[in-house]
PQR file with spaces between the fields and no chain letter, atoms N, CA, C, O and H, PARSE charges and radii, in Angstrom:
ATOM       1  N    UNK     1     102.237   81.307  102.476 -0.4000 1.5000
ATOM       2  CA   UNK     1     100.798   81.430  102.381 -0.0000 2.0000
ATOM       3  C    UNK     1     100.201   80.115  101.916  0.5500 1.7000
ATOM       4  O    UNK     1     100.668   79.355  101.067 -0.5500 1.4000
ATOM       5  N    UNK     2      98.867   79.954  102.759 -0.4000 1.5000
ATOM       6  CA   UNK     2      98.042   78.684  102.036 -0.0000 2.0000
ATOM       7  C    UNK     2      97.389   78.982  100.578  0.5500 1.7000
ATOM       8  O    UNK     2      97.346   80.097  100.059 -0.5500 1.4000
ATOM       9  H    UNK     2      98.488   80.572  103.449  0.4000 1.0000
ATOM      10  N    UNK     3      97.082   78.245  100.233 -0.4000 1.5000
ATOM      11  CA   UNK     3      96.324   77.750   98.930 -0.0000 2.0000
ATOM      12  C    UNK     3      95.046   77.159   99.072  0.5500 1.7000
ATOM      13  O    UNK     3      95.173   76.079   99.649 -0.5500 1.4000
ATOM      14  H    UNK     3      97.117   77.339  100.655  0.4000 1.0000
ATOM      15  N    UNK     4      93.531   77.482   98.710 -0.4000 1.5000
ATOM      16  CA   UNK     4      92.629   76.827   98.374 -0.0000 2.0000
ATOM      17  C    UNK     4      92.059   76.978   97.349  0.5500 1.7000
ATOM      18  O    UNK     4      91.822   78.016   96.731 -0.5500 1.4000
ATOM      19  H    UNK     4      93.427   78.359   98.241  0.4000 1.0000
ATOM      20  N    UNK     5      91.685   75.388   97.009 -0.4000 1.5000
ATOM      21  CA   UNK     5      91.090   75.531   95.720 -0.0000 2.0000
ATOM      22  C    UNK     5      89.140   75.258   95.371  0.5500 1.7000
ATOM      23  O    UNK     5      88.830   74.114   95.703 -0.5500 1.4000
ATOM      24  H    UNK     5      91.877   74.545   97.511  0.4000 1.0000
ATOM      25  N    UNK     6      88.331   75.803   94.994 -0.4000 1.5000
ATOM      26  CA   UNK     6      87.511   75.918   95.418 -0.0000 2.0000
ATOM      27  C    UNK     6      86.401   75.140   93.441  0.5500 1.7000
ATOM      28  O    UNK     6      86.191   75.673   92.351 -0.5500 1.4000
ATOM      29  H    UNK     6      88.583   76.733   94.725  0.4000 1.0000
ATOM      30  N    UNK     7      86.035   73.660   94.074 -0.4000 1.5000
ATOM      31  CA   UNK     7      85.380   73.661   92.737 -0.0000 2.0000
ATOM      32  C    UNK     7      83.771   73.772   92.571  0.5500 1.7000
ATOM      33  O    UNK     7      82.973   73.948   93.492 -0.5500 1.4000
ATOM      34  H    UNK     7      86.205   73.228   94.960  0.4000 1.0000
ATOM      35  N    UNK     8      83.555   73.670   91.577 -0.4000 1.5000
ATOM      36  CA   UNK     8      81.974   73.647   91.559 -0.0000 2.0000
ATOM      37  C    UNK     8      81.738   74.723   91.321  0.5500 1.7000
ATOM      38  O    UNK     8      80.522   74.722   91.130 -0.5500 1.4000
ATOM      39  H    UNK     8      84.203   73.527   90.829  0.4000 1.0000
ATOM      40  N    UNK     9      82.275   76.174   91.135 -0.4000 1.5000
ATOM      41  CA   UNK     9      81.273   76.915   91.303 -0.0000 2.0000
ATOM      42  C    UNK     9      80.313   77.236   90.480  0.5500 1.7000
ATOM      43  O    UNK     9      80.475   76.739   89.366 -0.5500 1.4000
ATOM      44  H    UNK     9      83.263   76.174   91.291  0.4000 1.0000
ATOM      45  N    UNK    10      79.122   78.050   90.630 -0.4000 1.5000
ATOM      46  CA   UNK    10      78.220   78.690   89.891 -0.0000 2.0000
ATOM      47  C    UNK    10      78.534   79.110   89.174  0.5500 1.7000
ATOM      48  O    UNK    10      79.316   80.018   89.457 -0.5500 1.4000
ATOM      49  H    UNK    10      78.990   78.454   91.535  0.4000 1.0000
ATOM      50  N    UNK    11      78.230   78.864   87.472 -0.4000 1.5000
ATOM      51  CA   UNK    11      78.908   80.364   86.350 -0.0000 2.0000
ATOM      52  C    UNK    11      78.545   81.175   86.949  0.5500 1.7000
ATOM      53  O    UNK    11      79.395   81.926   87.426 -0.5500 1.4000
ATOM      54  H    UNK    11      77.595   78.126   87.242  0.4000 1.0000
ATOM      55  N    UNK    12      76.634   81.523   87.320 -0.4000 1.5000
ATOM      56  CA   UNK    12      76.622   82.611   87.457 -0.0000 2.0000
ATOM      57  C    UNK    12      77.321   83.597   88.736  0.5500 1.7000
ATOM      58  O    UNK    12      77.398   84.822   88.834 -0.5500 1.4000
ATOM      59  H    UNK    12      75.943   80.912   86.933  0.4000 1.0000
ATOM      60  N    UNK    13      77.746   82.580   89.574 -0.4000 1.5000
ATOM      61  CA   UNK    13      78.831   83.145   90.593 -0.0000 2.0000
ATOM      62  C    UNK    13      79.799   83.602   90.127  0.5500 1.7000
ATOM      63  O    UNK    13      80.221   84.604   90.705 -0.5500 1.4000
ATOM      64  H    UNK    13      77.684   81.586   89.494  0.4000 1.0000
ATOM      65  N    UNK    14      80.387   83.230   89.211 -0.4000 1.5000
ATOM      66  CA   UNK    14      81.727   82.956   89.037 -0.0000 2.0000
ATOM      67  C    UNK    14      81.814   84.102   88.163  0.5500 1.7000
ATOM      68  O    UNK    14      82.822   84.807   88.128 -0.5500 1.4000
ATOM      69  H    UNK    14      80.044   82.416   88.742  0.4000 1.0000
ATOM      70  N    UNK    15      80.647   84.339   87.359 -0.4000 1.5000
ATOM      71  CA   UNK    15      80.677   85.811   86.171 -0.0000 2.0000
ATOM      72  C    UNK    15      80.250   86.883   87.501  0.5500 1.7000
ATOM      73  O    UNK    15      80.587   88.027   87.196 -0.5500 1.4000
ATOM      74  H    UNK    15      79.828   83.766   87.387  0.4000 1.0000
ATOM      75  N    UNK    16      79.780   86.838   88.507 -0.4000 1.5000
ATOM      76  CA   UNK    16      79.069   87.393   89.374 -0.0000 2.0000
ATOM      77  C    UNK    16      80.557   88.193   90.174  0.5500 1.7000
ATOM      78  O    UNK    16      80.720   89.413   90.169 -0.5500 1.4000
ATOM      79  H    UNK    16      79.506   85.908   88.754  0.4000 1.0000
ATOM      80  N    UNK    17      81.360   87.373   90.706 -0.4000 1.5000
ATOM      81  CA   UNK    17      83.045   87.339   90.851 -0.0000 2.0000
ATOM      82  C    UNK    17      83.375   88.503   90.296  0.5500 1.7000
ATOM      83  O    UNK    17      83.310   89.677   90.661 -0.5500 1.4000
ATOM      84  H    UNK    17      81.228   86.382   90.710  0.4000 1.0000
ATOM      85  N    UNK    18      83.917   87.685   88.896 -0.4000 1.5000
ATOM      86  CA   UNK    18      84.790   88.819   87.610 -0.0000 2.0000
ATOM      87  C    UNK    18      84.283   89.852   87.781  0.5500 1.7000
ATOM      88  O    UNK    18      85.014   90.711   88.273 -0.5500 1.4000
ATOM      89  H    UNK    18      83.970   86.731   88.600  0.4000 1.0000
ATOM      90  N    UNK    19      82.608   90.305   87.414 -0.4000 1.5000
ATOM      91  CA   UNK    19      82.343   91.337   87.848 -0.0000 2.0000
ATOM      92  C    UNK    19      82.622   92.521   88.469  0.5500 1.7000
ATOM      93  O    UNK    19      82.962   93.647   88.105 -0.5500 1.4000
ATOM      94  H    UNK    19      82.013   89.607   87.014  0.4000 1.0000
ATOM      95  N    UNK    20      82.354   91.887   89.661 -0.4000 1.5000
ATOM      96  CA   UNK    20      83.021   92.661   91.392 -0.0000 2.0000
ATOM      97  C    UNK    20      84.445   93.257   91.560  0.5500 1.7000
ATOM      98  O    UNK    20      84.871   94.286   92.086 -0.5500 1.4000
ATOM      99  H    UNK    20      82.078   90.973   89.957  0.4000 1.0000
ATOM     100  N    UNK    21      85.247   91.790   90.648 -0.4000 1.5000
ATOM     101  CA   UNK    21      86.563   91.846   90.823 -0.0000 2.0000
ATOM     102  C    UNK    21      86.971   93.489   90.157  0.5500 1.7000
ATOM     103  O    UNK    21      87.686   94.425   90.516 -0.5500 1.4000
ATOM     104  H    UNK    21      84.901   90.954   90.221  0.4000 1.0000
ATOM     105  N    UNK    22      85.916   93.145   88.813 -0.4000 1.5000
ATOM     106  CA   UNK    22      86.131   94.560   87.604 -0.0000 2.0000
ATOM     107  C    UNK    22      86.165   95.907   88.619  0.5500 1.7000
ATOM     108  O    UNK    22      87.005   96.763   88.897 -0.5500 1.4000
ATOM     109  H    UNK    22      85.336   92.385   88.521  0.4000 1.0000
ATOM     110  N    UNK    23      84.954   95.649   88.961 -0.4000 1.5000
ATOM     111  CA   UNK    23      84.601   97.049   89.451 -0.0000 2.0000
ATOM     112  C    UNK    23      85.196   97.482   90.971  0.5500 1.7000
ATOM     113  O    UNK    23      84.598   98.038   91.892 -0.5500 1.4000
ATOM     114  H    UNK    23      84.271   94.954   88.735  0.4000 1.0000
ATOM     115  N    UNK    24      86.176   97.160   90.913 -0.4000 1.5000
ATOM     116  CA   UNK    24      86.894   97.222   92.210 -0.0000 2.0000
ATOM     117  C    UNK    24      88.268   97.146   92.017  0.5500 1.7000
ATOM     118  O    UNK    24      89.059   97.379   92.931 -0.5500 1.4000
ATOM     119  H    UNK    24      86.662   96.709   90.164  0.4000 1.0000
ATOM     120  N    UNK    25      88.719   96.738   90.531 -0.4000 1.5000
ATOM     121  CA   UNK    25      90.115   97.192   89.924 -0.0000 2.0000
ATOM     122  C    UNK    25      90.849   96.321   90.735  0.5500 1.7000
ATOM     123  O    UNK    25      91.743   96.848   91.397 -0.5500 1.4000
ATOM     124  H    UNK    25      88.076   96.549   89.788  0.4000 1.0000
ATOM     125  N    UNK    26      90.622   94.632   90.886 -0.4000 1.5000
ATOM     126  CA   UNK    26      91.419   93.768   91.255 -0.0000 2.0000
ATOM     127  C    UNK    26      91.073   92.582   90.297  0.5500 1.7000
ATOM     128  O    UNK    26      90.186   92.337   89.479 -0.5500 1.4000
ATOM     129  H    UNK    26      89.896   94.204   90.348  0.4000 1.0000
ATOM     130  N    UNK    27      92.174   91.971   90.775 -0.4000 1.5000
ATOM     131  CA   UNK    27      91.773   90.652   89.351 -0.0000 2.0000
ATOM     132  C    UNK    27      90.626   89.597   90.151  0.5500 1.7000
ATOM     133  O    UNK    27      90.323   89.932   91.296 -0.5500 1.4000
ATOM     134  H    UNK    27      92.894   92.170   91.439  0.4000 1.0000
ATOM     135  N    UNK    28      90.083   88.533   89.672 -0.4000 1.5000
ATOM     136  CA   UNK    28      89.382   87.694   90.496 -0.0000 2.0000
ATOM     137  C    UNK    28      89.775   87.121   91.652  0.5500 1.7000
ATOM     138  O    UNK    28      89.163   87.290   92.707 -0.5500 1.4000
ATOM     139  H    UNK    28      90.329   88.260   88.741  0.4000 1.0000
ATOM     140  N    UNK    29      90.708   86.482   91.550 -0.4000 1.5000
ATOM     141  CA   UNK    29      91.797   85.805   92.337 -0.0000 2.0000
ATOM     142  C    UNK    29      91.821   87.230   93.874  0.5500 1.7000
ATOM     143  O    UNK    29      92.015   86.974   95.062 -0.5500 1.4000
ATOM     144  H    UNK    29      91.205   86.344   90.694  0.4000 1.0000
ATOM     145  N    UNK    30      91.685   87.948   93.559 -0.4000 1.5000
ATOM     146  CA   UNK    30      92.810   89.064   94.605 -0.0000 2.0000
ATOM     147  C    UNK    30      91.368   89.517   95.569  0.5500 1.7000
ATOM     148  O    UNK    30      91.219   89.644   96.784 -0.5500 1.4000
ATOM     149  H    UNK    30      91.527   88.156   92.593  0.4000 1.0000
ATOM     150  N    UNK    31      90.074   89.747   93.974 -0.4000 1.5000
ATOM     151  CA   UNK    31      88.783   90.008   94.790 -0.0000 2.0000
ATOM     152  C    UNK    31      88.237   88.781   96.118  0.5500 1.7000
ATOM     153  O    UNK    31      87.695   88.992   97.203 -0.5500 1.4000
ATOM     154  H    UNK    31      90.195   89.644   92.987  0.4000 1.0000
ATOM     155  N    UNK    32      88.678   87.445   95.425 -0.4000 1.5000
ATOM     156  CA   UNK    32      87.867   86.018   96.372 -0.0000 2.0000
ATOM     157  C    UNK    32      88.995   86.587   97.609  0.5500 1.7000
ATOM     158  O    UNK    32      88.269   87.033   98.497 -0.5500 1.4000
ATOM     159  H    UNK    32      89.119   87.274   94.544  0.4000 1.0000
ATOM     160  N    UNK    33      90.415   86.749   98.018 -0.4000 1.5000
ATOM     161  CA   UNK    33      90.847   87.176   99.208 -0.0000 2.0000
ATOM     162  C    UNK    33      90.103   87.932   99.624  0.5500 1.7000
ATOM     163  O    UNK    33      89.448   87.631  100.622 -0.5500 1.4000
ATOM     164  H    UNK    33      91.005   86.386   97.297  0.4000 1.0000
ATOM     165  N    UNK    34      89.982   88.890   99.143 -0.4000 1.5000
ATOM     166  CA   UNK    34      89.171   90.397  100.093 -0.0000 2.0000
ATOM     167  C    UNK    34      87.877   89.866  100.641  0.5500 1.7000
ATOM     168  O    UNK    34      87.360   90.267  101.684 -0.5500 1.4000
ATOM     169  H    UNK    34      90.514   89.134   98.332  0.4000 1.0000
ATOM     170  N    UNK    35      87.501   89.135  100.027 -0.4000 1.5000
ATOM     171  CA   UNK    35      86.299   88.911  100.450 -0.0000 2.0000
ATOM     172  C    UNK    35      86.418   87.913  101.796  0.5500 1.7000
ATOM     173  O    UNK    35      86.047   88.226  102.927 -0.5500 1.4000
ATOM     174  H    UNK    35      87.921   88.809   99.180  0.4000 1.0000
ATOM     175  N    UNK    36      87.057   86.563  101.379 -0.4000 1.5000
ATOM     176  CA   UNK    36      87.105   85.851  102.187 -0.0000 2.0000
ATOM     177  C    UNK    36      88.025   86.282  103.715  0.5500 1.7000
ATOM     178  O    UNK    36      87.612   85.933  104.821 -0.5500 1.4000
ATOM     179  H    UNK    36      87.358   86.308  100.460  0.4000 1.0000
ATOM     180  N    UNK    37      89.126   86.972  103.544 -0.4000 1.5000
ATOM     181  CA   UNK    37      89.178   88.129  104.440 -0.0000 2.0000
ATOM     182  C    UNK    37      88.277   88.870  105.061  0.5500 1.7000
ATOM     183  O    UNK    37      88.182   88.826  106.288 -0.5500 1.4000
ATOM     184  H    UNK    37      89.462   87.256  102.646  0.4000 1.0000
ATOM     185  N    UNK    38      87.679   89.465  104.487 -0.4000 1.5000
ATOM     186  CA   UNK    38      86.621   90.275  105.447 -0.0000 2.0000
ATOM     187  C    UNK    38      85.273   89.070  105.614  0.5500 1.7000
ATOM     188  O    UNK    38      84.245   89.537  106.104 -0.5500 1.4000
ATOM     189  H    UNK    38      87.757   89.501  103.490  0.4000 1.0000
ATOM     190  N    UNK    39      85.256   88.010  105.343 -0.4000 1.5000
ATOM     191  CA   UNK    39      83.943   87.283  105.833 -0.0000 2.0000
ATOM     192  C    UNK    39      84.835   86.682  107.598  0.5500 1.7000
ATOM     193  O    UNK    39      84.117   86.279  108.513 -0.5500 1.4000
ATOM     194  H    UNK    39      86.091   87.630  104.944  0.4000 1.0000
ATOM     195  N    UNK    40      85.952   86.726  107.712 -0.4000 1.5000
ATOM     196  CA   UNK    40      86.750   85.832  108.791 -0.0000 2.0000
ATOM     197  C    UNK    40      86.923   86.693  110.252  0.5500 1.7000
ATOM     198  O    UNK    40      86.563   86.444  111.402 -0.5500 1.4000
ATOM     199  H    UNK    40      86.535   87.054  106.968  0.4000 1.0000
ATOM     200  N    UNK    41      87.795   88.053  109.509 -0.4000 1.5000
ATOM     201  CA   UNK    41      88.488   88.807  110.184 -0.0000 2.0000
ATOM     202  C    UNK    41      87.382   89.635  111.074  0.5500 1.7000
ATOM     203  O    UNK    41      86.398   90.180  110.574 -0.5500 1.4000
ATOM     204  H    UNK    41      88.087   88.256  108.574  0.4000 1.0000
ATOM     205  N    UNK    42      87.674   89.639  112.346 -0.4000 1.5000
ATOM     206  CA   UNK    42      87.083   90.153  113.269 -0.0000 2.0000
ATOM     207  C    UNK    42      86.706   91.869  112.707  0.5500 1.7000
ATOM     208  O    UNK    42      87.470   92.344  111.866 -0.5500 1.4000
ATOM     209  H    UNK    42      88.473   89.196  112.752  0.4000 1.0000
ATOM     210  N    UNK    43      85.635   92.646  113.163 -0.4000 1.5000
ATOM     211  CA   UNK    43      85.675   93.804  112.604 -0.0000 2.0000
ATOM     212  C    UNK    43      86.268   95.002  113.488  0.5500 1.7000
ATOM     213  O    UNK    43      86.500   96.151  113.112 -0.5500 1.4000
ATOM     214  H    UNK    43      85.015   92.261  113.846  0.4000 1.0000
ATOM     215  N    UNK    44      86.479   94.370  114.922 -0.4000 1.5000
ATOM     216  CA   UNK    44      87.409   95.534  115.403 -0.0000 2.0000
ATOM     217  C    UNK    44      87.980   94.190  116.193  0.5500 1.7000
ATOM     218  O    UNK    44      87.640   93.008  116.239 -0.5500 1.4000
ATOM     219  H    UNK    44      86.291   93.436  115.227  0.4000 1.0000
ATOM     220  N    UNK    45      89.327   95.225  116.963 -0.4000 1.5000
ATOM     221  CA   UNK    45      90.435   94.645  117.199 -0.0000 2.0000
ATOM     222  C    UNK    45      89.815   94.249  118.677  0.5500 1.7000
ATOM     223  O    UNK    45      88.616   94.482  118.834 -0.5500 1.4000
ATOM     224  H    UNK    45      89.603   96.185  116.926  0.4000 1.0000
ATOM     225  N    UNK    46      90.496   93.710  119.683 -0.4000 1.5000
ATOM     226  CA   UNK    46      90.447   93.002  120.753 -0.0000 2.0000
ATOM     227  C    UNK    46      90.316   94.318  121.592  0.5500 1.7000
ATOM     228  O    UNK    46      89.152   94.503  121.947 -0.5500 1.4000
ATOM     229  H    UNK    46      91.469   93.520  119.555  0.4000 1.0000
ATOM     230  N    UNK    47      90.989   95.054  121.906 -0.4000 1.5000
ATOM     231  CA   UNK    47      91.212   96.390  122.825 -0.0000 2.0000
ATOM     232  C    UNK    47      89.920   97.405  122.532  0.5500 1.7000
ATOM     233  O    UNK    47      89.236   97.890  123.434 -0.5500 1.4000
ATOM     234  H    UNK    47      91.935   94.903  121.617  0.4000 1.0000
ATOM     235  N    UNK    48      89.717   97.630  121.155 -0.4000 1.5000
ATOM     236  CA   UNK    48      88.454   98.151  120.561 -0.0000 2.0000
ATOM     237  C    UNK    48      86.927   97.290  121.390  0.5500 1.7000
ATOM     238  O    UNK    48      86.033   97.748  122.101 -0.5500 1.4000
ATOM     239  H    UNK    48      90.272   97.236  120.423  0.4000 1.0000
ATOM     240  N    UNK    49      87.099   96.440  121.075 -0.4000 1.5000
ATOM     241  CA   UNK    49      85.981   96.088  121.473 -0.0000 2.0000
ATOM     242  C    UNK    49      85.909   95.586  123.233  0.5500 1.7000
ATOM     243  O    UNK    49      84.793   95.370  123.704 -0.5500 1.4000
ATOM     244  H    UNK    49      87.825   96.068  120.497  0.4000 1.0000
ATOM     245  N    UNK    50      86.749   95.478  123.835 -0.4000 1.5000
ATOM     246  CA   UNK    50      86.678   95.738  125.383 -0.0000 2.0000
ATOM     247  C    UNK    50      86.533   97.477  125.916  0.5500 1.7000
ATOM     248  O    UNK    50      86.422   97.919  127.060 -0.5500 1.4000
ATOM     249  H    UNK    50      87.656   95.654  123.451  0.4000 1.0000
ATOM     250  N    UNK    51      86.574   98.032  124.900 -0.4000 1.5000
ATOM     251  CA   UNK    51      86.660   99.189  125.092 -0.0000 2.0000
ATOM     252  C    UNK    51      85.252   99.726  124.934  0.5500 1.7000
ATOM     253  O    UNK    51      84.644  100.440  125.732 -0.5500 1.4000
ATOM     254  H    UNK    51      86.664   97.673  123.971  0.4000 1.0000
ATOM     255  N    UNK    52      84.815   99.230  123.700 -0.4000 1.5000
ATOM     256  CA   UNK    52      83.297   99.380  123.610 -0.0000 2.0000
ATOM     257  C    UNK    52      82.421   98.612  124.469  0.5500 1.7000
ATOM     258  O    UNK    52      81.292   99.086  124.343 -0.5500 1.4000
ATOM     259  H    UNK    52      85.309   98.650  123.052  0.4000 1.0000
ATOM     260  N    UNK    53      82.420   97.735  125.207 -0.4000 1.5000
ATOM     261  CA   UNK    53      81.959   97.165  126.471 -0.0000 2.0000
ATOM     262  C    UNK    53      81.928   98.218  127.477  0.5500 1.7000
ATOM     263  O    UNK    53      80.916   98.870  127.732 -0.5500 1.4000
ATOM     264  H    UNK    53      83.337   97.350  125.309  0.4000 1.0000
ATOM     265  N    UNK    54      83.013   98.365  128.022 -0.4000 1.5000
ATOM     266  CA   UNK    54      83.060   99.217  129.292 -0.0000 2.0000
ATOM     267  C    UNK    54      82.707  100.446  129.091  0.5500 1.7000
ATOM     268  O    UNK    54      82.650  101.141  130.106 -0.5500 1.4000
ATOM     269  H    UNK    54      83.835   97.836  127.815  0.4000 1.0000
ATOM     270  N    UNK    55      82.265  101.287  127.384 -0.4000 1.5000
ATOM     271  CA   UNK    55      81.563  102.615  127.462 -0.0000 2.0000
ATOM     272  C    UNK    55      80.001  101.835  127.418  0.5500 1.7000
ATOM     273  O    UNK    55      79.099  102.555  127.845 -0.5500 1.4000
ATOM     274  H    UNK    55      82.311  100.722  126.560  0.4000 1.0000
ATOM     275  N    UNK    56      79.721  100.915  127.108 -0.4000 1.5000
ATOM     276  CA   UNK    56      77.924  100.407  127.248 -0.0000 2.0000
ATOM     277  C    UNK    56      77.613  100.734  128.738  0.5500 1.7000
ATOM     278  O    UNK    56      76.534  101.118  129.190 -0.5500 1.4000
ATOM     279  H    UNK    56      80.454  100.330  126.761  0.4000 1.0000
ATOM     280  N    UNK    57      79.135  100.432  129.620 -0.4000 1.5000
ATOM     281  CA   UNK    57      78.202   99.702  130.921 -0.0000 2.0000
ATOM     282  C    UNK    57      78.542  101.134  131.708  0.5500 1.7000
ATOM     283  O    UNK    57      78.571  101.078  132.937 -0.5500 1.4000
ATOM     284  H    UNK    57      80.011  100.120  129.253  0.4000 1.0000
ATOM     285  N    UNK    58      78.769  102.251  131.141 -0.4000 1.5000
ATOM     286  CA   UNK    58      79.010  103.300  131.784 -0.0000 2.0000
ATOM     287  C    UNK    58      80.404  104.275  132.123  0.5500 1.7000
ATOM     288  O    UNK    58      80.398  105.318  132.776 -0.5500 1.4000
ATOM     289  H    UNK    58      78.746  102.297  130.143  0.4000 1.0000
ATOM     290  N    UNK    59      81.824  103.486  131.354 -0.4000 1.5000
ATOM     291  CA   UNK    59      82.787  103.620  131.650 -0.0000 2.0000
ATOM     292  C    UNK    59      83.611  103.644  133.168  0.5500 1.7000
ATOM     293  O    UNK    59      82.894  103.655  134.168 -0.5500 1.4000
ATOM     294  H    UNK    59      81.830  102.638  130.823  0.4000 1.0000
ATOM     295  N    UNK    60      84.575  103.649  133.286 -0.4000 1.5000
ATOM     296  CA   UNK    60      85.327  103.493  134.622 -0.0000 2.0000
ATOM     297  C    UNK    60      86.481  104.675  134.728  0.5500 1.7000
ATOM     298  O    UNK    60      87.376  104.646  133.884 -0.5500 1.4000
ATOM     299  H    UNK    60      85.157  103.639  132.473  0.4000 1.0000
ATOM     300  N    UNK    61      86.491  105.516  135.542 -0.4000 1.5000
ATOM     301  CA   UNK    61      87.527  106.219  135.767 -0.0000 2.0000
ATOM     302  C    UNK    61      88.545  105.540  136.501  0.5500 1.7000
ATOM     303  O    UNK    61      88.307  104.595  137.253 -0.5500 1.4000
ATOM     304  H    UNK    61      85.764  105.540  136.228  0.4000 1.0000
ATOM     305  N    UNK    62      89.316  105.863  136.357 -0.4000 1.5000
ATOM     306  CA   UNK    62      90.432  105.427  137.120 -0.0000 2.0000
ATOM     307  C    UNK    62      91.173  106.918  137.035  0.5500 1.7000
ATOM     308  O    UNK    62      91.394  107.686  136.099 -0.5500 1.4000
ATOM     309  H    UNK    62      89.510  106.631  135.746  0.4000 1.0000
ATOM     310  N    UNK    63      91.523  106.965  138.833 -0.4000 1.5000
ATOM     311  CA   UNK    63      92.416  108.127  139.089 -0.0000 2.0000
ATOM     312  C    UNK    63      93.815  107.745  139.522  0.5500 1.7000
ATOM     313  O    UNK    63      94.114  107.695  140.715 -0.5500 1.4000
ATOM     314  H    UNK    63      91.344  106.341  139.593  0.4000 1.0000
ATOM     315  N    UNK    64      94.850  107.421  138.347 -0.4000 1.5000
ATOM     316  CA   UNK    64      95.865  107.075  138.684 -0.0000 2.0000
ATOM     317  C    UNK    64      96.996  108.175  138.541  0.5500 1.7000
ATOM     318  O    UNK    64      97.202  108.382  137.345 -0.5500 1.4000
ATOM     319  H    UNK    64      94.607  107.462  137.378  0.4000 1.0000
ATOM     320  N    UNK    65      97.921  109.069  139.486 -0.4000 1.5000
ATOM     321  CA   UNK    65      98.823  109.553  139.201 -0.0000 2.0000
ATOM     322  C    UNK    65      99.746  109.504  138.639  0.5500 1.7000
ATOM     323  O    UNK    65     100.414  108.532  138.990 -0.5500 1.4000
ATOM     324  H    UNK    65      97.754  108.901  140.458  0.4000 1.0000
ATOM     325  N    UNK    66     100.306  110.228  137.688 -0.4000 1.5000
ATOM     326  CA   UNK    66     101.829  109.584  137.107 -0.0000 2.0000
ATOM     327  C    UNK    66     102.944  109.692  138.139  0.5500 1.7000
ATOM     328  O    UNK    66     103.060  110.508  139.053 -0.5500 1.4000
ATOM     329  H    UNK    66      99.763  111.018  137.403  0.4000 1.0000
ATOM     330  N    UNK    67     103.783  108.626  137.765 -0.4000 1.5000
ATOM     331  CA   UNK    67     104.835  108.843  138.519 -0.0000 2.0000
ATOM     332  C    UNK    67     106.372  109.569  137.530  0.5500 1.7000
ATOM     333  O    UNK    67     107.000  109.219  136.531 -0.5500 1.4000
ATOM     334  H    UNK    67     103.689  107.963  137.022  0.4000 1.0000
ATOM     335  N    UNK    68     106.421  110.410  138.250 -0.4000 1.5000
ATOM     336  CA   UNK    68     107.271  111.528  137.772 -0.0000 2.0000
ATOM     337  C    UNK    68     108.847  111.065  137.765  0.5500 1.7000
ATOM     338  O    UNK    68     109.720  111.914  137.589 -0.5500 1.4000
ATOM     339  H    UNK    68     105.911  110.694  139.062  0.4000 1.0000
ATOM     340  N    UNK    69     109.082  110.066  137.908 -0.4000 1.5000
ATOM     341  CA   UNK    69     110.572  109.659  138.275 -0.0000 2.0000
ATOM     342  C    UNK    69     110.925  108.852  136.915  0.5500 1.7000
ATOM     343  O    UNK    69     110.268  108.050  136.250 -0.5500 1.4000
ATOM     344  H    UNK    69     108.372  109.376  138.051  0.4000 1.0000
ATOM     345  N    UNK    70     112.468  109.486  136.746 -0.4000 1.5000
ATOM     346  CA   UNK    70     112.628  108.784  135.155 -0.0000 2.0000
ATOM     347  C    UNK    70     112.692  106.993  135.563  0.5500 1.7000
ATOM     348  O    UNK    70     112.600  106.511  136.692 -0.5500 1.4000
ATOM     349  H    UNK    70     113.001  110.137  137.286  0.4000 1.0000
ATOM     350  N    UNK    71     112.891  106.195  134.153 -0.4000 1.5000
ATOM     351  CA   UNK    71     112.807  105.199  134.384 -0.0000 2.0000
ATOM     352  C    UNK    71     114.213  104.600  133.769  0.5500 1.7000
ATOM     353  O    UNK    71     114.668  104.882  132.661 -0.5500 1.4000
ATOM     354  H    UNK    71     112.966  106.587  133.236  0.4000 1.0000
ATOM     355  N    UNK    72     114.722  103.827  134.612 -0.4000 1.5000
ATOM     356  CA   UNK    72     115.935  103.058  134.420 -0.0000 2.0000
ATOM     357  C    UNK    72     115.835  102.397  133.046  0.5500 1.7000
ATOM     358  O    UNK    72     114.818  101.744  132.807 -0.5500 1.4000
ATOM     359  H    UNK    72     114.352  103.598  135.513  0.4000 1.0000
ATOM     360  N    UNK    73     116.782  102.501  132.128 -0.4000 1.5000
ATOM     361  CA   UNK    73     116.977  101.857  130.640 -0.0000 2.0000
ATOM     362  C    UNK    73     116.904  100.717  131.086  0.5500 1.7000
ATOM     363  O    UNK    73     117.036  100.622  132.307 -0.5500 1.4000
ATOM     364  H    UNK    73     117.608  103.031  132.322  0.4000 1.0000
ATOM     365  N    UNK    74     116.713   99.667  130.431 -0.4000 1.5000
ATOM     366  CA   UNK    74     116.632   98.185  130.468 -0.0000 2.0000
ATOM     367  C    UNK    74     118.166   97.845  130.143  0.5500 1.7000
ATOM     368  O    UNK    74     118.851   98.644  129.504 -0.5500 1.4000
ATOM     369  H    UNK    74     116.606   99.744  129.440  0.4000 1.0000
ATOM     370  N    UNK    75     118.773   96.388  130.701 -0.4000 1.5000
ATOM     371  CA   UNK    75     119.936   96.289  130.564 -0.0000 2.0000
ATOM     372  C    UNK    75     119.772   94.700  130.091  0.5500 1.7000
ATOM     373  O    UNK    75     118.889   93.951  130.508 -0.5500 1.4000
ATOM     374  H    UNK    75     118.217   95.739  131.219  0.4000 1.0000
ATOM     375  N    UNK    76     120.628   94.407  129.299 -0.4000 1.5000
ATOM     376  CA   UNK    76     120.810   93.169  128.338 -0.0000 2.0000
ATOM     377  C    UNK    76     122.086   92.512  128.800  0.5500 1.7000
ATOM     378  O    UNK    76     122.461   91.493  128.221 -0.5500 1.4000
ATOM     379  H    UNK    76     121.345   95.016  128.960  0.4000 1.0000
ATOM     380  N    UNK    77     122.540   92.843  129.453 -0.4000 1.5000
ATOM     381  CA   UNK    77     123.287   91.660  129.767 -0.0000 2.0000
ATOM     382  C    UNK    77     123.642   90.094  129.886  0.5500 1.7000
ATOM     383  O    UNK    77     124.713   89.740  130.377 -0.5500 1.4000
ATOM     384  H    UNK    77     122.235   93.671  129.924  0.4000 1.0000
């Protein structure tokens, strides 16, 4: 894992922090991840959100049959 170190900050940020951190039953350190985590991390996944596209634009059926025939194990040879 990386490391950043972050100076300057605001006391009143920084008491603003501890705070948050309190009331959320993580230490400071663990609260600035969560946060900076969720300021980065996409809020849905890649498949989710192509998925939510194609119900905007009306969805797409697709009528594909299964095919009923077992399927050969994969071989490693």
């Amino acid at each position: 894992m990386s490391s950043v170190t972050v100076r300057n900050i605001p006391e009143a940020t920084h008491r603003a922090l501890k705070l948050r951190a309190t009331q959320h039953g993580r230490s400071t350190e663990a609260e600035i991840r969560t946060i900076l985590e969720n300021a980065v991390r996409p809020a849905l996944g890649m498949g989710t959100a192509l998925a939510a596209v194609g119900q905007s634009l009306g969805g797409v059926t697709l009528d594909l049959p299964r095919d009923p025939r077992a399927v050969d194990a994969a071989g490693f040879e």
